[in-house]
C-alpha positions, 0 to 999 in steps of 0.5 A: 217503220222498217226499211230493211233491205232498202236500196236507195239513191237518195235521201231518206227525211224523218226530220221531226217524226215521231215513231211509237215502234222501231225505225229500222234501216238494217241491210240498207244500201244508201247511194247519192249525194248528200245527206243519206238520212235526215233524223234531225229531232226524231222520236222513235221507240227504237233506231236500227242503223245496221247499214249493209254498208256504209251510206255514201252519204252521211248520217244526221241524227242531231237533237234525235231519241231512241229508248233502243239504239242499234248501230254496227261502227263498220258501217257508220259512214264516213259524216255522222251527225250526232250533236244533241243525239240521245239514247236510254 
């Protein structure tokens, strides 16, 4: 599922979705209110979250796996939720 150079000014819900290859959202631009991303208890194979910039947003990866996990710190944003997250 690549998400790539995604602009969007809402939320991105993966919450409990299974994903045999990557989850990418490399170059993302993410705008609005809220949650940005919801990956609450997902499976994927691998997790991109190289953000062009940090979502305005934040980021919820709780009770989440990725055997592969990408990110950049400079443009994690500014709520993170990593409770119960899990990477190989």
């Amino acid at each position: 599922m690549r998400l790539q150079s995604l602009r969007a000014d809402g939320r991105i819900q993966l919450r409990g979705a299974q994903v045999d290859d990557l989850v990418s959202l490399q170059s993302a631009e993410l705008t609005g209110s809220g949650a940005s991303v919801v990956c609450v208890g997902m499976r994927a194979e691998a997790l991109d979250l190289r953000f062009a910039r940090p979502p305005t947003g934040g980021v919820n990866l709780r009770d989440a796996h990725a055997s592969r996990l990408q990110d950049n710190p400079r443009t994690w944003p500014s709520t993170l939720g990593l409770d119960g997250l899990t990477y190989d």
